[in-house]
N, C-alpha and C positions, 0 to 999 in steps of 0.2 A: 480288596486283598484276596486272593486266591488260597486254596488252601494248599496248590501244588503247583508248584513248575518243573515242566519235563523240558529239559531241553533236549534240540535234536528233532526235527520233523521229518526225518524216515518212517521207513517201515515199523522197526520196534517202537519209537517215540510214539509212532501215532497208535498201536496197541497199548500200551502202556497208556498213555491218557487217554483214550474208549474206557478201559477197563476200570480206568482210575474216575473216570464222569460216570460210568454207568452202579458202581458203587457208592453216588451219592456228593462226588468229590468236587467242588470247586478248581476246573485245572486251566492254565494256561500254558501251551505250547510255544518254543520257542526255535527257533532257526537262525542262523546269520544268513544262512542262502533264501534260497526260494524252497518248499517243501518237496520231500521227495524226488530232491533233482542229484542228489549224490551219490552215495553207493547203494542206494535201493532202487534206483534208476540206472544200474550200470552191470545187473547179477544177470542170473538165471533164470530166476523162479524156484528153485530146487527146492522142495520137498520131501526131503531125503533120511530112510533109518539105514537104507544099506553100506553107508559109508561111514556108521558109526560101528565101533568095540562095545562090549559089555560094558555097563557102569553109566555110570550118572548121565551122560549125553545122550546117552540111545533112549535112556528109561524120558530125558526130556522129549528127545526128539519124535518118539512113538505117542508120548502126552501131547505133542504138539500137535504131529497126523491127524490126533483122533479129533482134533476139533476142527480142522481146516473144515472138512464136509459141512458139517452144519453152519461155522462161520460165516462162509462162501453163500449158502442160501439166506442166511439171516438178512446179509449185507447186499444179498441182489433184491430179497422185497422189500427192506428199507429205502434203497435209493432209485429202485423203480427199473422200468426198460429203457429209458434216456441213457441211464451210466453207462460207460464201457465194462464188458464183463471182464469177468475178473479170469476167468478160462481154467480154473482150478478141474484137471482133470488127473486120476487117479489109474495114472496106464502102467504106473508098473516099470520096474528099472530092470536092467539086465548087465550084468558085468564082466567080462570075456577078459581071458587070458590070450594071447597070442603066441607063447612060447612054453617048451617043455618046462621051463628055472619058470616062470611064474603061475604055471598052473596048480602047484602044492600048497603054496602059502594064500593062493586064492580059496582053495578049497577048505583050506585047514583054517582061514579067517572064518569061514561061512560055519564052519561046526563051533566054532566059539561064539556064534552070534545066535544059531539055532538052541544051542545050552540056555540062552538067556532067553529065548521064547520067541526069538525072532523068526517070520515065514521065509527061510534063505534056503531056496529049491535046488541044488546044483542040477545041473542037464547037462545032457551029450550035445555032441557037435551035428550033432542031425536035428536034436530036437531044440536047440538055440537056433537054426536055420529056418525051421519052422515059425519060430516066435519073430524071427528076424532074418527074414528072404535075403537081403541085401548082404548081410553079414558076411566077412572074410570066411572062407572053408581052412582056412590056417590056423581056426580057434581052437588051443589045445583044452580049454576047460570055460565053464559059465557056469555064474548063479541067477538065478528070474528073484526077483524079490518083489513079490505084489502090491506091496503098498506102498514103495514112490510111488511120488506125484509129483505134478506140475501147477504152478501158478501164473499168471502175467505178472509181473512184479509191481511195474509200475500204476496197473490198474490195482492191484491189491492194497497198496499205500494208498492212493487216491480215496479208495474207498473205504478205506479205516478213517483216514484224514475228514472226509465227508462226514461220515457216521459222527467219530466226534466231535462238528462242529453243529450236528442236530443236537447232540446232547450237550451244549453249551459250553464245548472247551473253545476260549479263545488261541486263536494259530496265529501266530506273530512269524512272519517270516523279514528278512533281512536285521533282524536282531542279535547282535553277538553277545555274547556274556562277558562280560571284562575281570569279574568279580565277586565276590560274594557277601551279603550282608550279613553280619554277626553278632549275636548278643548272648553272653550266659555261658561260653563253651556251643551252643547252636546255630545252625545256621536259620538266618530267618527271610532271606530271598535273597535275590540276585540282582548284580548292577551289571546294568547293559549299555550299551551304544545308542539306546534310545530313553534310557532311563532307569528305575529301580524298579523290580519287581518284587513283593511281597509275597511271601508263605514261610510256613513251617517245617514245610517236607520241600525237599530238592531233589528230580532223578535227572543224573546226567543218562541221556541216551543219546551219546552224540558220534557212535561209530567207531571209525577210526580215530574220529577226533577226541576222543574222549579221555584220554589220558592229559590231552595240553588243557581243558576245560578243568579235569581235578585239579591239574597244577594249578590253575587260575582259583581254583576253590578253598586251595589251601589243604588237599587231598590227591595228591599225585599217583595215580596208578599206571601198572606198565602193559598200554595196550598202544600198539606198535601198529602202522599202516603195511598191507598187504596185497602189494598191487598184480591186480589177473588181467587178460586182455582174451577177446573171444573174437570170434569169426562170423559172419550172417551169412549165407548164402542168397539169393535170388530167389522166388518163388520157385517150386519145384512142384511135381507130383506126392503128394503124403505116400514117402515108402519106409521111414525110419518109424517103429511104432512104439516102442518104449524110449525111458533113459537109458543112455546105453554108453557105457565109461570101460575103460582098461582096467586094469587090476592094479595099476602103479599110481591112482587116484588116490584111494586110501593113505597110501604112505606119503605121499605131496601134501594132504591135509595133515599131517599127524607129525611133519618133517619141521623141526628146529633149525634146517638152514635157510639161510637168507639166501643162498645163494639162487638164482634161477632154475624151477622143474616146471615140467610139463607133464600133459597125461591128455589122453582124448576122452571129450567127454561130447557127444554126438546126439541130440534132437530136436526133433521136428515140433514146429509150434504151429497153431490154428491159424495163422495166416497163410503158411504155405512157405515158411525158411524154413531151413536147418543152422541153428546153434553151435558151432564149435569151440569147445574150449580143451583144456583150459591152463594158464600159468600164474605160478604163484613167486614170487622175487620179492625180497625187502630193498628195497631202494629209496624209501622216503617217499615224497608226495609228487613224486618225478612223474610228469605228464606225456611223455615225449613213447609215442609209439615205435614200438620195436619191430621192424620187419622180419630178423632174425627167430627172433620171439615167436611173430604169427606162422613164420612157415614153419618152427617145428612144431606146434599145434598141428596144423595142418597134416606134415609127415603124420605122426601121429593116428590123426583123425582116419586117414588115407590106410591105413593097419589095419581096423579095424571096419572100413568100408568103401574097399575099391571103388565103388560105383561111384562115389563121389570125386573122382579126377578132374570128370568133366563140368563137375557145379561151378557155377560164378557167382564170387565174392562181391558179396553189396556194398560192406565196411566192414569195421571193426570197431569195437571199441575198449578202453581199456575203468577199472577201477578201483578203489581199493577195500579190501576187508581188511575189519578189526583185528589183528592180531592176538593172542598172549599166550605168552610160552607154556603153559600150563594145556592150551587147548579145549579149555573145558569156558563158556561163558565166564561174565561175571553177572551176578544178580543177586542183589542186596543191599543190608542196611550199611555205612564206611561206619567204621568204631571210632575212627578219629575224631566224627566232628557230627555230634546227633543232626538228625534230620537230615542230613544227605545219604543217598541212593545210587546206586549203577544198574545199570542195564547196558550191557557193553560185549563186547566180546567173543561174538556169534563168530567170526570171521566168516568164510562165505554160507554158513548156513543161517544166517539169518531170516530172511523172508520166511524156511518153514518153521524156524523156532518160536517167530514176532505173537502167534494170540497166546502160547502158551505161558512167554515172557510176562507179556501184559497181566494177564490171570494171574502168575505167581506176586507182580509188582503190588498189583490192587490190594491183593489178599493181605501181603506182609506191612502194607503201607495202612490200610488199616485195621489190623492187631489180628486177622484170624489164619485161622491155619492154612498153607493152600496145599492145593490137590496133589502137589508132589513137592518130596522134600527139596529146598530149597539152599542146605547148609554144604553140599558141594561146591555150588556155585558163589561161595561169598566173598565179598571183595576183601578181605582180611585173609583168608587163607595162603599158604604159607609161599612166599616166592612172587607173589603178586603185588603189593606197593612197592611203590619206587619211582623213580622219574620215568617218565614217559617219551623222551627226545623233543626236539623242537617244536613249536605251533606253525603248521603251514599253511597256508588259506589252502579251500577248497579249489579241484578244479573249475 
């Protein structure tokens, strides 16, 4: 018997059980896919506080930042020089306006982010040119924000994944959860596709899927799939040297419509691509790539750096983020039903949220306080239960 099951073997699933073994915890991991092959395998990498507002997301997001650095060395001398690295590099975001109507609300975001303690630089069109050669000369306004960063995503899960199976979590991939065992008003494990699993404590970390999982739990909450689709260029010469997004990013992340927005969001990774993104649509778990979709990406992209006309497109590909209309995670104890948990709801900033997630999970799963308050983020706050929409298998 276990004393935990996380389901969900992403990025957060697999921080969340690290954090939950390395406190002591008896855990098994669970997946119906293969780990790490769904929407942690389909992001950025992002690392990001400059796309957050004042208030609880930033105050996580900045909590997050502050661990990725040492996380990233813990986890490269634990698994040695074999592993693929994980590329966590801390180069710094830059966010340009391209017209007169967006350079005031760019600007005027950046002094409500500086109030709350955030490094949010604004610079001239000369001295964003410097930070960034390639940059459009049509930039009406920019902020440098120092402390994005970047990760590989996929080696960043792998190597959480890794970590926890040194510390003795069992990782069940191709397992789905069908249901949940219950005695007392508690839940006391979960029946799967392969059989029953035993514990006390339940955290669903299961992404976007996480709302049809509570429904299956007897715990419905409403996190909503939110599918983006991004661009890769061809190896290139390294000229893009920060993260470097439009001003019409923020409001894409922050927008209640379903409807289709885009925004550019343009960098360069250790391999030698360039990253384009990015769009966000609720359409369900619809796989089907949109041409329409990638060229206006692309337009976009082309806005904020000509030079890229003549790049050639490797692929694309497309995934989805957790939704919830609220915007803010979920992370915590459900009231409904003791011994169940969430970990949900990052929508695309997950990857940088995933050790801070973890840390808060362990902490509150067993009984101490953690490092930041936690009662924002609760799956009982107000607008948040509900039905979740249909269960659709993964891509």
């Amino acid at each position: 018997m276990s004393d935990v099951v996380v389901i969900g073997a992403g990025i957060i699933g697999a921080a969340c059980a690290r954090a939950l073994a390395v406190s002591g915890a008896r855990v098994t991991l669970l997946d119906r896919g293969s780990p790490a092959t769904a929407t942690s395998a389909h992001g950025e990498g992002n690392i990001l506080v400059s796309d957050k507002g004042p208030g609880p997301e930033l105050d996580l997001a900045r909590y997050a930042a502050s661990l990725w650095p040492g996380l990233s060395e813990e986890l490269a001398d634990e698994l040695g020089p074999a592993f693929p690295a994980l590329e966590y590099e801390r180069k710094g975001g830059l966010v340009a306006a391209t017209t007169l109507t967006g350079a005031e609300p760019l600007l005027a975001f950046a002094r409500t982010q500086r109030a709350a303690g955030l490094d949010a630089r604004p610079v001239g069109a000369d001295a964003a040119l410097v930070l960034e050669p390639d940059l459009s000369p049509d930039v009406t306004a920019a902020v440098h924000y120092p402390e994005d960063a970047q990760v590989q995503p996929v080696a960043a899960a792998e190597a959480l994944l890794a970590s926890a199976r040194r510390r003795g979590v069992d990782v069940r991939g191709g397992t789905e959860v069908v249901g949940a065992v219950t005695s007392g008003g508690r839940i006391r494990g979960v029946r799967t596709t392969t059989g029953t699993v035993e514990a006390d404590t339940v955290v669903v970390a299961a992404g976007p899927w996480s709302g049809a999982v509570g429904q299956r739990l007897g715990a419905p909450l409403s996190v909503l799939p939110r599918r983006g689709m991004v661009l890769v260029t061809t190896r290139m010469p390294h000229r893009i040297r920060h993260k470097v997004y439009d001003g019409d990013y923020f409001g894409a992340t922050q927008s209640a419509d379903a409807a289709l927005q885009t925004s550019a969001v343009v960098e360069s990774t250790a391999a030698g691509t360039v990253l384009i993104g990015s769009s966000r649509e609720q359409v369900g778990f619809d796989v089907r790539l949109r041409v329409d979709v990638l060229a206006a990406i692309a337009r976009r992209a082309l806005r904020l750096f000509p030079t890229l006309t003549d790049a050639s497109i490797m692929r694309s590909y497309l995934g989805f983020r957790p939704y919830v209309p609220d915007h803010l995670p979920v992370i915590g104890a459900d009231d409904r039903l003791a011994g169940l948990w969430f970990a949900t709801g990052h929508e695309g900033a997950g990857i940088g949220l995933a050790p801070a997630t973890g840390e808060i999970v362990a902490a509150l799963v067993g009984g101490r306080v953690p490092a930041l308050d936690a009662h924002p983020f609760r799956p009982g706050r107000p607008g948040l239960l509900g039905a979740s929409g249909e269960d659709h298998r993964e891509p």
